[in-house]
PADOMAR-312697 format. One line per 3 residues: number of its first residue (from 0); for each residue x, y, z of N, C-alpha, C, CB. Coordinates in steps of 0.02 Angstrom, whole numbers. Glycine has a CB too. Example, Ala and Ser with C-alpha at 12.3 -4.5 7.8 and 13.67 -1.06 7.14 Angstrom:
! residues 2
0	660,-284,390,615,-225,390,660,-165,390,565,-224,452 ~ 642,-112,354,684,-53,357,645,2,394,704,-30,286
! end
This chain:
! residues 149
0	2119,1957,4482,2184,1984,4498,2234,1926,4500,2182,2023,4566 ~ 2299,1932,4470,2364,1884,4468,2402,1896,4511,2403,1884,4414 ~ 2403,1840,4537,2487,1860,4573,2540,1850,4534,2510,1816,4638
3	2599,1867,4550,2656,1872,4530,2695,1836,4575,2673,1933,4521 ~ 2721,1767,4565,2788,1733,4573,2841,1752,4578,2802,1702,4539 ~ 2857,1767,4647,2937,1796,4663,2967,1744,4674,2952,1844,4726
6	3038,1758,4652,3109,1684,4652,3152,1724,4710,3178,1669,4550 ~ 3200,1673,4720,3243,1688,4770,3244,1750,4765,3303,1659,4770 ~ 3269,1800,4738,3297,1872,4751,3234,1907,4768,3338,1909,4685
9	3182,1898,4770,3135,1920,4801,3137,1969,4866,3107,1871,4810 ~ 3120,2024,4878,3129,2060,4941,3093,2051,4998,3125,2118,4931 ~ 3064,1979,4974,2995,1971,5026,3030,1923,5075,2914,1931,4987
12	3041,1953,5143,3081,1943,5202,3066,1862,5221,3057,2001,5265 ~ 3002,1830,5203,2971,1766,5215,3014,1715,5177,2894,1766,5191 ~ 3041,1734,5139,3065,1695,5079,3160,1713,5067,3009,1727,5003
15	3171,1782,5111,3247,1790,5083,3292,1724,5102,3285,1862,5120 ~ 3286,1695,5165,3326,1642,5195,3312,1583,5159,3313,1633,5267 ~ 3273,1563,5123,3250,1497,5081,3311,1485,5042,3179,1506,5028
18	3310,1528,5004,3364,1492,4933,3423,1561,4938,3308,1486,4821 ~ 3392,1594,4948,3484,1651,4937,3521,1651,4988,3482,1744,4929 ~ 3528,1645,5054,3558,1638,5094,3575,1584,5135,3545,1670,5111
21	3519,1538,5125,3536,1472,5166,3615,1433,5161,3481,1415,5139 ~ 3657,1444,5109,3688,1410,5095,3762,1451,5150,3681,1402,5013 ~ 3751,1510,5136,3808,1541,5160,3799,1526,5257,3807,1634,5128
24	3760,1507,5289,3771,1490,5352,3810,1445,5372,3728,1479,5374 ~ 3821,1464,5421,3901,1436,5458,3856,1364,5483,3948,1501,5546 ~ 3888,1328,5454,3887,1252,5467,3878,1254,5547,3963,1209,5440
27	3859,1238,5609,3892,1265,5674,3876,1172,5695,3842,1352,5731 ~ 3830,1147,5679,3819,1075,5685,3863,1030,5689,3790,1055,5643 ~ 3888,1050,5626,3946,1019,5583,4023,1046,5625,3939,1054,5491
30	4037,1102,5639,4087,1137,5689,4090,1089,5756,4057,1221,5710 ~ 4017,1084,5778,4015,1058,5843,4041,953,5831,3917,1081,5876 ~ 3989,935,5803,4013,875,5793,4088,850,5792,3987,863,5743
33	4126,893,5747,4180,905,5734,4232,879,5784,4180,965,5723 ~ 4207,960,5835,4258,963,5906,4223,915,5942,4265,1041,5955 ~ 4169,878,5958,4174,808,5985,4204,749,5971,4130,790,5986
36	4200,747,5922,4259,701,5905,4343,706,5906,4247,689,5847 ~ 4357,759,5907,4415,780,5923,4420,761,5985,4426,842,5912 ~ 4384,798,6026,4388,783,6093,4387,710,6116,4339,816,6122
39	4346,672,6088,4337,610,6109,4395,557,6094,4278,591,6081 ~ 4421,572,6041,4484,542,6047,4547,561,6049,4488,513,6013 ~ 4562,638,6084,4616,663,6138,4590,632,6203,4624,752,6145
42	4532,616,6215,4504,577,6284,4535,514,6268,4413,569,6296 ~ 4521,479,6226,4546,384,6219,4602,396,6248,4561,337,6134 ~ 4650,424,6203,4730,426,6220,4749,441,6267,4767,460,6191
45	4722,484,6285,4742,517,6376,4724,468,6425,4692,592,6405 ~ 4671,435,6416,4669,350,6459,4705,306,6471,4638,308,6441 ~ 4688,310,6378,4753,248,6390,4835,273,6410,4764,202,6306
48	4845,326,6431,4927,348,6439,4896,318,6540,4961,475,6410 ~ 4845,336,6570,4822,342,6632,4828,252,6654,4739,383,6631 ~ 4802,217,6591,4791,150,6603,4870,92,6586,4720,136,6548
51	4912,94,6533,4968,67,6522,5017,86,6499,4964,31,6499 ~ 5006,148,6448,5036,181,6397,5112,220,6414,4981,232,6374 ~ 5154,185,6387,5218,256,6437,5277,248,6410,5242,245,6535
54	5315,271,6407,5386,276,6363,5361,331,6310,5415,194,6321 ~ 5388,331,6280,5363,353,6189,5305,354,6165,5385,311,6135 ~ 5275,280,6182,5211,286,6154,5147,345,6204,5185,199,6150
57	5187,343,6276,5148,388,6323,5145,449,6284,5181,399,6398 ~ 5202,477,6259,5233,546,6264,5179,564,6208,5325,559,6248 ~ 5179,518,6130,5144,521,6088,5064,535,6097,5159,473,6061
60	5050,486,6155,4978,487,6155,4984,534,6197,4934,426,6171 ~ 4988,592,6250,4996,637,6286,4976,705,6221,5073,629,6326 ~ 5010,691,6182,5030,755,6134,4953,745,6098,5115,747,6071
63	4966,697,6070,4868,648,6032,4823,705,6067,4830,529,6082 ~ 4813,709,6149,4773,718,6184,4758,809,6168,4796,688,6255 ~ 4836,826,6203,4843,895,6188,4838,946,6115,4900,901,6211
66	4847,880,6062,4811,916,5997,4742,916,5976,4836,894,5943 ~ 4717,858,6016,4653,849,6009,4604,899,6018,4640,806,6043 ~ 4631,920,6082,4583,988,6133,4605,1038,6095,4603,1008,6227
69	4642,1071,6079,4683,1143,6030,4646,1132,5978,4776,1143,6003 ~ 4634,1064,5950,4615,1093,5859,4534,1073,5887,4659,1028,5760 ~ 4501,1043,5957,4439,1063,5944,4404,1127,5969,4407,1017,5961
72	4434,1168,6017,4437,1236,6021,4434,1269,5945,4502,1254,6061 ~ 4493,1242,5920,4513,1300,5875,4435,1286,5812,4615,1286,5834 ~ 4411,1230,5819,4337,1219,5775,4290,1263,5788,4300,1156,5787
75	4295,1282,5876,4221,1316,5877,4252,1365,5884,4161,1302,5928 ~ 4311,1409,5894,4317,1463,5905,4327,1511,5828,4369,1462,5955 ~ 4370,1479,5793,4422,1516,5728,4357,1546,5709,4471,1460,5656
78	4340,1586,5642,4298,1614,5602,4316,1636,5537,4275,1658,5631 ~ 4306,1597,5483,4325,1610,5404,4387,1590,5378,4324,1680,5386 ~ 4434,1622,5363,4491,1573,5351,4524,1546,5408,4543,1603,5312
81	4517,1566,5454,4543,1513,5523,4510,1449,5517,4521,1543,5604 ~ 4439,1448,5508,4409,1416,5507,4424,1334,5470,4370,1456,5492 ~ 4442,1367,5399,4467,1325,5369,4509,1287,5360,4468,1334,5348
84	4564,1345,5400,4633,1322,5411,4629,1250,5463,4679,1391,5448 ~ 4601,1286,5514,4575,1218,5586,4547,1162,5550,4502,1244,5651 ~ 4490,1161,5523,4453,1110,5490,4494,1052,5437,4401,1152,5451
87	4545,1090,5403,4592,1071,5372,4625,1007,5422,4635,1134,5355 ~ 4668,1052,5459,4732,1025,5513,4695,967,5534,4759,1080,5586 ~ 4620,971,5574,4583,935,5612,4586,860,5571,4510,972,5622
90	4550,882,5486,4547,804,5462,4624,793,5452,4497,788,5382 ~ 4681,825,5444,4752,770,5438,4766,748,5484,4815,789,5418 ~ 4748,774,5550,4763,737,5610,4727,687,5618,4759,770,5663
93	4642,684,5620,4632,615,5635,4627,579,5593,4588,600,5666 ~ 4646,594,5516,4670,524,5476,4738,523,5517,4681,529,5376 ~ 4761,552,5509,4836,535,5517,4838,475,5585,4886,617,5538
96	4798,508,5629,4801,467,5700,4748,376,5677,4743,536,5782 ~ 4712,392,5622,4685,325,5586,4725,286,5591,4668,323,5520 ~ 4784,313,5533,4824,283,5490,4870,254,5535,4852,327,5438
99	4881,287,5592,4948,252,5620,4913,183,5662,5001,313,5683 ~ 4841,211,5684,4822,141,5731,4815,89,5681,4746,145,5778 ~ 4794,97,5617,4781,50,5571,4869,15,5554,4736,92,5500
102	4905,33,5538,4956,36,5537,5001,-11,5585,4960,92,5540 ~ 4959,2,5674,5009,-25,5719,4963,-84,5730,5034,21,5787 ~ 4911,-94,5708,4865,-170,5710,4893,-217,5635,4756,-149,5703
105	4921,-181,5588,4925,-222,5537,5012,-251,5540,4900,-177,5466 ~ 5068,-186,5527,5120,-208,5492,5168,-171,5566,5128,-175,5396 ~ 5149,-171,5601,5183,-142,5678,5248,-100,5666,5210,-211,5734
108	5235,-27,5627,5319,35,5624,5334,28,5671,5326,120,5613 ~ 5386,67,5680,5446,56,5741,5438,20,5811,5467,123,5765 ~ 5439,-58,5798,5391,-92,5837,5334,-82,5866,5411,-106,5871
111	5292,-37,5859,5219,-30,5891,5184,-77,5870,5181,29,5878 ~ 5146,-126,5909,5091,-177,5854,5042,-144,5918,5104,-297,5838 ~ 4990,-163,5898,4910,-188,5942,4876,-211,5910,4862,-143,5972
114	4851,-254,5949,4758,-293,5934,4727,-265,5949,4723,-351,5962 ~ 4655,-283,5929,4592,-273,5928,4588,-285,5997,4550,-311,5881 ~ 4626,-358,6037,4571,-368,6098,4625,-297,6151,4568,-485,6142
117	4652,-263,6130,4677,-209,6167,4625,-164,6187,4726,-174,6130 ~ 4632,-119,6293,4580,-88,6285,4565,-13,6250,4563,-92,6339 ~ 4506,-6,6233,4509,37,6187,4526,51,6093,4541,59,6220
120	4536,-11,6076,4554,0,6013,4512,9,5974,4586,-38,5990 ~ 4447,-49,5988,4400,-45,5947,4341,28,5943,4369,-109,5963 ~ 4348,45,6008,4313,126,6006,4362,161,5980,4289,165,6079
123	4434,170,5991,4463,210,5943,4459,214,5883,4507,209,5945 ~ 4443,157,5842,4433,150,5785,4373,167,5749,4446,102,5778 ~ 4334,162,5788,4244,187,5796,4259,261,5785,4195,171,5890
126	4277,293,5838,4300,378,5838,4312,404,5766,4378,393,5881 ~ 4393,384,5776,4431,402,5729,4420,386,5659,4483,384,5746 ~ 4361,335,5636,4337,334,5576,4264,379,5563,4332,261,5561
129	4252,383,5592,4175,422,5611,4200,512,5614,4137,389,5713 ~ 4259,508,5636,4277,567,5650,4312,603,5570,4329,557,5718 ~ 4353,540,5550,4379,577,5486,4345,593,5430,4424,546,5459
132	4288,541,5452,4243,570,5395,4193,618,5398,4212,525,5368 ~ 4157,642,5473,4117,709,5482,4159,776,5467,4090,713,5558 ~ 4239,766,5491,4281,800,5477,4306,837,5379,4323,756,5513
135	4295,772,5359,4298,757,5274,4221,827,5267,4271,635,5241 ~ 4179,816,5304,4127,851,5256,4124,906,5294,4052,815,5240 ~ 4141,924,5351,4148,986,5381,4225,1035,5331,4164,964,5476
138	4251,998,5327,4298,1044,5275,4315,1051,5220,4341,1047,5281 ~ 4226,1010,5188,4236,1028,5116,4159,1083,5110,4237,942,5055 ~ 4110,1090,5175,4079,1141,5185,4119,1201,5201,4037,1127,5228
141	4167,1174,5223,4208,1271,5253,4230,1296,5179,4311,1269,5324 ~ 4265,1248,5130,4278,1277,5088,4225,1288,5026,4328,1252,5077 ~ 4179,1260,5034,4108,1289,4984,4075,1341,5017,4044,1230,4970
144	4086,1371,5074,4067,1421,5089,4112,1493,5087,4046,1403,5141 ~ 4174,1465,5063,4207,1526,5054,4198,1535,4954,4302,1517,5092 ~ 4175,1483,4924,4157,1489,4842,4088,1534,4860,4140,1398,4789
147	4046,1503,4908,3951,1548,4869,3990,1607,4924,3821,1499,4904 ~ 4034,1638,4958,4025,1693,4996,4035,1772,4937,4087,1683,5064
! end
């Protein structure tokens, strides 16, 4: 007697999640990682506003903090095109928040400079590069999951 070799479309329940559906699951790893890092560096900023930070640059890093927590909510909460939308916003913000620390250590805009031996810079930079890039692949999974859906 032969068996017969079933492929993905197979109705055999042992095997449906292997190859036909695995792909379409919600990243939630990737969601979560996400909003930790978000969080973790709306936490830096909110320190440092606690520790020296104040004028303008307070107000900025205050807001840092308060977008931080909103778009990492909005990671684990949104579902499908919210989803994307958040995941989106999430990586321009923490490049964006990259770009400016990189920015105020190199060529100092509207007078802002910092160093390295500043506290907190070097974990911000840890974060916020670690972050833009789990972010980078969390929202190029949100949008390959709206192509295999």
């Amino acid at each position: 007697m032969t068996t017969k070799a079933e492929g993905p479309g197979s109705r055999d329940p042992a095997r449906a999640g292997a190859a036909g559906h695995g792909g379409q699951r919600t990243p939630i790893v990737w969601q979560v990682l996400s909003a930790l890092l978000l969080l973790a560096m709306g936490g830096i900023h909110l320190a440092l506003v606690f520790q020296w930070a104040s004028g303008l640059l307070g107000v900025l890093f205050v807001l840092n903090a308060i977008g931080g927590l909103v778009l990492a909510i909005a990671m684990l909460a949104a579902r499908r095109r919210l989803l994307r939308l958040a995941s989106s916003l999430s990586l321009v913000f923490m490049a964006g928040t990259l770009l400016a620390l990189v920015l105020a250590l190199t060529v100092g805009p509207f007078g802002i400079t910092e160093r390295l031996s500043t506290p907190l810079v070097v974990p911000t930079l840890v974060v916020e590069s670690i972050g833009t890039v789990v972010l980078a692949i969390t929202t190029a999974l949100m949008f390959r999951m709206r192509r295999e859906a």
